[in-house]
Structure formats: structure tokens, C-alpha cells
N, C-alpha and C positions, 0 to 999 in steps of 0.2 A: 778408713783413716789410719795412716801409720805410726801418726806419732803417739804417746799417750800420756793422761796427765798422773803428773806430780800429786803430795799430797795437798799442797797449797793451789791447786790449779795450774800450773806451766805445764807444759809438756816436757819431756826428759831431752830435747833439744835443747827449748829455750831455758832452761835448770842449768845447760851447761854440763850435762849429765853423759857422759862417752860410752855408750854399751859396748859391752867385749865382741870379738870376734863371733861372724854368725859358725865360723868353722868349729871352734870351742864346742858351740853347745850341741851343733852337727854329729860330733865325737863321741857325743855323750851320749848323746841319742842310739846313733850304731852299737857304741860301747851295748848299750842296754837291751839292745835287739838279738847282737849278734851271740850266740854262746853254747853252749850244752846241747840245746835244744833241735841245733839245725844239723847233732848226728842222728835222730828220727827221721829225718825228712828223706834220705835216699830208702830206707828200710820199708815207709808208708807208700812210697811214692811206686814202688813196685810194680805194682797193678796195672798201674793207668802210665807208668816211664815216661820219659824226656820232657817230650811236645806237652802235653798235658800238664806234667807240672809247673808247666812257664805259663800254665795259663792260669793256676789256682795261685801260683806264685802271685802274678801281676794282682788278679783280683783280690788276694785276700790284702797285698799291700795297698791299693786303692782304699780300700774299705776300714783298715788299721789305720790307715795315714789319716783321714777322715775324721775317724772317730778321735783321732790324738788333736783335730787342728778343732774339734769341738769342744773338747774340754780348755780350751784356751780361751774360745770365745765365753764361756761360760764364764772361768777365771776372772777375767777381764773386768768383771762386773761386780768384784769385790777386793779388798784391799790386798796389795802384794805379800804372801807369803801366807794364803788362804788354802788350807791343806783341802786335797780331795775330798773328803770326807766330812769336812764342814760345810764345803760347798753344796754336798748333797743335803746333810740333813737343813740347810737352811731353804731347797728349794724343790725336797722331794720327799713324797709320803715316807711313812716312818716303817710300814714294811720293805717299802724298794729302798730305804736306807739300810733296813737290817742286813735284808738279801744281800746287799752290796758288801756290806761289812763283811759277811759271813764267805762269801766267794772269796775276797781279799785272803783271809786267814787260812780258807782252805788251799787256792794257789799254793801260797807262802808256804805252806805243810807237804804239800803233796811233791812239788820243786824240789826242796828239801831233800824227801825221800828222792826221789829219780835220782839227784845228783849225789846221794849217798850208792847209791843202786850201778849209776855208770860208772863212781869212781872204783868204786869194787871191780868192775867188768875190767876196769881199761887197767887197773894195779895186777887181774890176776892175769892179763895178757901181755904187760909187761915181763913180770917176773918169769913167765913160762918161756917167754922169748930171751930175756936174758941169760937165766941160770939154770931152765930146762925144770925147773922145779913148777909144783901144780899148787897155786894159794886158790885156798876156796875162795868166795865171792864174797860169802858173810865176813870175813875176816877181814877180805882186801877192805871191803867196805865201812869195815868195821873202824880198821885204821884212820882208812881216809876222813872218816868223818871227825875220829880224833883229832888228829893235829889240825883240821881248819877249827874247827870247834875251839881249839886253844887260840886258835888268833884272835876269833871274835869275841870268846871271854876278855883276852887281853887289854883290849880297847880298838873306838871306829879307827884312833891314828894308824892303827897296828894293820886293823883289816885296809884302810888306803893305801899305806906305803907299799905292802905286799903285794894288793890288788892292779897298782899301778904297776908296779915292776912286772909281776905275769904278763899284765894285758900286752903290755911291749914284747915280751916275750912269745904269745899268741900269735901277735900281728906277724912277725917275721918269721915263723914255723909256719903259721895258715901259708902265707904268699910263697913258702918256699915248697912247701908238699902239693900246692894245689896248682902252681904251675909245673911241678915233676908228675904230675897226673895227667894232666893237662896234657902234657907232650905224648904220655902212652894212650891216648882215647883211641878207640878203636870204631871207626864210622858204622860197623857193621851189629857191633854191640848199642851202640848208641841210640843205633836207627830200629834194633831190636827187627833186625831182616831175615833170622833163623823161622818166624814163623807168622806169616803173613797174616794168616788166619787168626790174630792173639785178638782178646777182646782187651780192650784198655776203657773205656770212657765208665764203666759200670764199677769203678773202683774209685770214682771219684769222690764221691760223697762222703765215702768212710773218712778219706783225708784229711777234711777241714778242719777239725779242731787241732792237729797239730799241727798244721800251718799257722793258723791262727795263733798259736803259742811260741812261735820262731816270732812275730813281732811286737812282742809286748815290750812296750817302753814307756806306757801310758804315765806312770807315776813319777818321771822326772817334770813333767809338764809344770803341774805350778810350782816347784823348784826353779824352772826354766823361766818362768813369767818374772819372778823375782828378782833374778841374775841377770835380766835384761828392762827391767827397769818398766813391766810392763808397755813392751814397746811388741805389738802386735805382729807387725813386720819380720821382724828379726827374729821372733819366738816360732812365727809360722818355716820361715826360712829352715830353721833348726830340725823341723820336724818332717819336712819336705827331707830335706836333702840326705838325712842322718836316714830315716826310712829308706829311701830312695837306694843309698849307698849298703843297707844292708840286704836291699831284694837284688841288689848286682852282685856281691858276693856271695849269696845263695843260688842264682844261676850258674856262675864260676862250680857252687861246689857240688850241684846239682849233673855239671857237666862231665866232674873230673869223676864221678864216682859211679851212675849212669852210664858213663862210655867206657868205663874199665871192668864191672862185673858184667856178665850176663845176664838178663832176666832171671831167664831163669834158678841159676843159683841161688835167687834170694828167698828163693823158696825153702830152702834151706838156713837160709838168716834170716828168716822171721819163722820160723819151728824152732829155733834156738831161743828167742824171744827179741831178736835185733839191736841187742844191747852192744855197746859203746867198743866193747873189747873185740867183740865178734865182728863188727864191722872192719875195725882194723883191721883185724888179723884176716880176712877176706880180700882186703886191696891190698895187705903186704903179700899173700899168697899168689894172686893177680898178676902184680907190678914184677915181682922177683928181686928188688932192688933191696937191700939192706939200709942204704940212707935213707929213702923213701918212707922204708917202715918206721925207725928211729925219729924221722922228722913227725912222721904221722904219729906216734906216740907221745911225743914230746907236746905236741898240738893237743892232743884231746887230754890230756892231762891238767892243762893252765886253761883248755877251757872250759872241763867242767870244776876244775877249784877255782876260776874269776866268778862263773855260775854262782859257786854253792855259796863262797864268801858275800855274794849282792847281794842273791838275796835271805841269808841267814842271816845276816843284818838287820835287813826291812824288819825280820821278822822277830829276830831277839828284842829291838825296839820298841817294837809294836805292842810283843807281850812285858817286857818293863812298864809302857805306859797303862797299857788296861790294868793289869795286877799292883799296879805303883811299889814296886821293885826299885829301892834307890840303888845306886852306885858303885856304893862299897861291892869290897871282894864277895860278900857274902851274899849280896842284893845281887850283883851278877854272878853268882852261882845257883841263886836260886833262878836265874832268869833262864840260862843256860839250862839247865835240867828238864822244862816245861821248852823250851826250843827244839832241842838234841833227841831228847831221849826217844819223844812215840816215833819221828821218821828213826831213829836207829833201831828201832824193834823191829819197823816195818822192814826194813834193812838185814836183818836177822832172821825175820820167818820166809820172807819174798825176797830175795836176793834180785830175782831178775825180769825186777818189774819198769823200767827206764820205760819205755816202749809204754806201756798201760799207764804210768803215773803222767806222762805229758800230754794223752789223751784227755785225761780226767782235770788235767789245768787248763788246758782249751775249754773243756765244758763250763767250766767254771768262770776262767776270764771272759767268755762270752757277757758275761756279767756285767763285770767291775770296768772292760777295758771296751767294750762295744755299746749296750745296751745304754748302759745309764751314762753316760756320755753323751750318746744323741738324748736323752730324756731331760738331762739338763739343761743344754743346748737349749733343747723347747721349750723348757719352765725358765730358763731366765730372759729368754726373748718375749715371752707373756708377760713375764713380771717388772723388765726393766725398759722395755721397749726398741728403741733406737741405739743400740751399744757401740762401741766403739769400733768394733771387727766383727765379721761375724764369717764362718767356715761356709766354704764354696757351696753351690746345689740347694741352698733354696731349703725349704721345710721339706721339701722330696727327696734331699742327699739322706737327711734325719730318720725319713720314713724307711727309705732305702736301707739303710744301716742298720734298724732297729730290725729288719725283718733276718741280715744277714746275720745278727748274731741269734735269732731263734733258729733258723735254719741249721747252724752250727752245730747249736742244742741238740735240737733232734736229731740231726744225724749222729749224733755220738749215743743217745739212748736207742734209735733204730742199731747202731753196732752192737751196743752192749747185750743185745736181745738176738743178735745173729739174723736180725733181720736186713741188713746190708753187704752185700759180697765185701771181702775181704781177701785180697788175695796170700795164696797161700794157709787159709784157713777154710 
């Protein structure tokens, strides 16, 4: 059923009620997917190169996309503007509530750090490139986190206006470095033909949790259910297509960066720890191009501050409301210190931890953005019976889902224990 009802029973047709464009919410979706996170994906992706990762790519978006168009059905089944989290505790035991709770907060913490961690990398590979001068990491990082930190004390209008203006910013540096890369692929590097005998498939496993972490956008959903009026159709749409559009510019960036280093060298940028700056500086060394590098810096710059601004947000809010932190200057200075401060220590003692901190948020969203998604899905199909929409695949998509985000799981505690190859380690 597409249409949905109103609070007095109509449907949001016969209300007379016009939903915004499915593009709109499309945007917001990719906006949420696409960011920081998808400079880990050539550096993991090593191992197992090209072919392979169009294959973890597809399925993990399958499986992401899934699990986002279940939390919708779930939504659905309770009044518009129904936050994730009420949804659970009203229809799921109070430890897989906590759990949930707890992975959210750790995400939000750990993101944080990474994006304090890459803006360090990509400020001291700037300045080294510009002025020939060496900034340590903890410093670059140090900064970085200052002046975005001040936006988001300032207020949300402050972190929008800016956020917006980057993200436009982003769009037309990504399109303009990623087709200049693009042009230099090299079919031989690509195809990784230097040595025939490579093993790839055995480096697979290690991968998925930061895959899995390139598409989280799970928490705009019941935002999204709201802004469409509860109209099933159009909410799915959003979630389809906005996914969809960010596993095709992750193949694009997949391509450009894949077909321009060597394998083998990344053997070498991941012994440095495959942080944000090193990577740059790897495809400006590559490429030889001066615009190229300048566009490429200009790009990982606005996208790990679009990053850190979304979600230091989530999360300054999040801890305002638990601590009830009001408003005032002082009430968000204390929110801000309990935000900021443990990832800027972490930031200070671990400079170059980008690489390891998105690992450990895939472990984590396996959680909040796989697990208990298909878990609600099933407790409100029990509890409310016949719904209005309900996400593709049957109780067996659900089954399906719930085992891909354990598997996730473990494959990240089988890493953490060296008991999964690793390439380059």
C-alpha cells in the first residue's frame, strides 16, 4: 500500500497533502552515506583489489539498503516523528535496547575521533605540500577539531549553513579529481597483472566492517518518514536510490584510485597506517599533476569536515539531551567539553588511528544500523500484524540480515586477534 493515513484517517493524498520531491530526500540519503569514510575503502580494499571489491561493495549495499527500508516498515507503525530509539524501546527487550543505545554513542565517539585523526593527516599533508613545512598530526588535528568544534558550539543554524556550503563544495572537487583520475587509470595496475599468482579472495573478510561503515545513513529514516508524510512509497524511493547513487560513486572512486596506485605500494600505506593525508599524497605522487593534487586536497578536506560537523552534531545533541544540558552559552559549553574533549585526547595520544577507529564503528553499527533493524521489523510485524508497507524478502530478508551483521561482528574480533589475513600486516 502506498499511500498512508493521516492522523484523522485520510491518506496524505486525499488530505490534499503534496510530498516533496523523491530527489530531495535521495540527497540526503547519499549526503549521509557518502564522506570521510570512503578514504578507508581503497586502503582495506588492498588485499582482495578491484573485482572483489565490487563484490563486497554491491552486497554490503544490498544488505545496508535492506536493513534502512526496515526500519521504515517498522516506523510506519507508529506516529510520525517517532525517533529510533523510542521505536526500539517500545518494541524490544530492554537489554537489545541498551546495546543499541550504547553502540549509537560509541559510533558517534569513535567517528569523532577518526575524523579528528584524518583531519590531522590531510592539514599536515597539506601544509607539507604547500609551504614545505612538517605539522605534526596531533596539532593538525588538534586545530581541526577546534575551529569545527566552534561551529557546532555556535549553533545547528551555524553547523547547516556551513555544512551546506562544503557539501557543494565536495560535490564539484569529488567530480572534478575523480574524473582527472579517472583519465590516468592504468588497465595494468587495475587488473593488478604484475603478478598473477596474488592471492585476493583471503582478505575478504577482514573488510566488512568498513564497508559496512561507508553506508550508514540509517538515522535519517524516521526524519525521512516525517518529511514525507508517512508515505511509504516515496520514503522507500529515497532510500533505494540515495544508497544506490552512493555504491556508484564508490565504484567511480574505487576505480580512480585502484587503477592508479599499484598493489603493491599499499603495502606501504597501510605500514603508515592509511590515513587520509598518506593516501593523497600517494595519488598526488602517482598522478604528477599539481591540479589533481590541489583538487584532491581541497576534496578530502570538506569531506572529512562535512563528516565531522554531521556527525558531532548527532552527538553534541544527543549528550545535551541525556545530561539535560540547556542552551545557554554555558549549557553548551558544558555539552561541548563531554563531546570534544575524550576523541581530542584520543587525537593527541593516537594521532594515526583513521584506519582502526572506522573498523571499530562498523563493529559497532552492526548494531544500531543492521541488527536491531531487522529485529524490529519482526517485533512489529508480531505485534501489529498486517502494516502498511513492509521491506522486500519475506521473514528470510530479516533472517538474512541479522546473520550479516553478526558475521560482520566477528570478522572484526577474528581481526582484532590476528586471526584473519590482513594484507600488509
Amino acid at each position: 500500500m502506498s499511500q498512508c493515513m493521516t492522523a484523522n484517517g485520510q491518506t496524505a493524498t486525499q488530505a490534499g497533502v503534496k510530498n516533496p520531491s523523491v530527489l530531495g530526500g535521495a540527497m540526503i540519503i547519499a549526503g549521509t552515506t557518502i564522506g570521510a569514510g570512503m578514504f578507508s575503502l581503497p586502503s582495506v580494499s588492498a588485499g582482495m583489489w578491484f573485482f572483489y571489491s565490487l563484490f563486497v561493495l554491491f552486497g554490503t549495499w544490498l544488505c545496508m539498503c535492506h536493513s534502512g527500508l526496515m526500519i521504515l516498515e517498522a516506523n510506519l507503525n507508529y506516529p510520525a516523528g517517532t525517533s529510533f530509539d523510542n521505536i526500539a524501546k517500545d518494541c524490544l527487550a530492554r537489554p537489545v535496547r541498551l546495546l543499541n543505545s550504547l553502540s549509537v554513542a560509541f559510533v558517534l565517539y569513535i567517528l569523532t575521533y577518526a575524523y579528528i585523526s584524518g583531519g590531522g593527516s590531510i592539514v599536515a599533508h597539506t601544509v607539507k605540500a604547500a609551504v614545505g613545512i612538517d605539522v605534526p598530526m596531533k596539532l593538525g588535528g588538534f586545530l581541526f577539531a577546534l575551529v569545527l568544534a566552534f561551529v557546532v558550539w555556535l549553533s545547528t543554524r551555524a553547523v547547516d549553513r556551513i555544512s551546506t556550503i562544503m557539501l557543494g563544495g565536495m560535490i564539484l572537487t569529488f567530480f572534478s579529481s575523480v574524473s582527472g583520475l579517472m583519465f590516468n587509470v592504468q588497465p595494468a595496475v587495475l587488473f593488478d597483472t604484475g603478478d598473477t599468482s596474488a592471492p585476493y579472495s583471503p582478505f575478504i573478510l577482514a573488510t566488512l566492517p568498513y564497508f559496512l561503515t561507508s553506508f550508514g545513513y540509517h538515522g535519517n529514516v524516521p526524519g525521512l518518514v516525517k518529511y514525507y508524510n508517512k508515505d511509504p512509497k516515496a520514503v522507500a524511493k529515497t532510500i533505494i536510490y540515495g544508497s544506490f547513487l552512493g555504491l556508484i560513486l564508490y565504484v567511480c572512486w574505487q576505480l580512480s584510485v585502484l587503477g592508479n596506485i599499484p598493489r603493491e605500494e599499499f603495502l606501504d600505506i597501510v605500514a603508515k597506517g592509511g590515513n587520509m593525508g598518506i593516501l593523497v599524497g600517494a595519488l598526488s605522487k602517482v598522478t604528477g599533476s599539481t591540479n589533481l593534487d590541489y583538487l584532491l586536497q581541497v576534496f578530502s578536506h570538506l569531506a572529512v569536515a562535512t563528516s565531522f560537523l554531521g556527525v558531532t552534531l548527532g552527538l553534541f545533541d544527543c549528550i545535551a539531551d541525556t545530561l539535560g544540558f540547556d542552551d545557554s552559552r554555558l549549557g553548551r559549553t558544558k555539552t561541548a567539553i563531554v563531546t570534544f574533549v575524550p576523541p581530542a585526547i584520543g587525537g593527541l595520544f593516537y594521532p594515526d588511528g583513521f584506519i582502526m577507529a572506522i573498523g571499530f564503528a562498523g563493529l559497532a553499527a552492526t548494531v544500531f544500523a543492521v541488527i536491531v533493524p531487522a529485529m524490529m521489523a519482526l517485533a512489529t510485524r508480531r505485534k501489529f500484524g498486517n502494516t502498511t508497507y513492509r521491506a522486500p524478502g519475506g521473514n528470510v530478508m530479516l533472517y538474512v540480515t541479522i546473520a550479516y551483521g553478526i558475521t560482520v561482528a566477528i570478522c572484526h574480533v577474528l581481526t582484532m586477534f590476528d586471526m584473519l589475513p590482513v594484507y600488509g600486516k
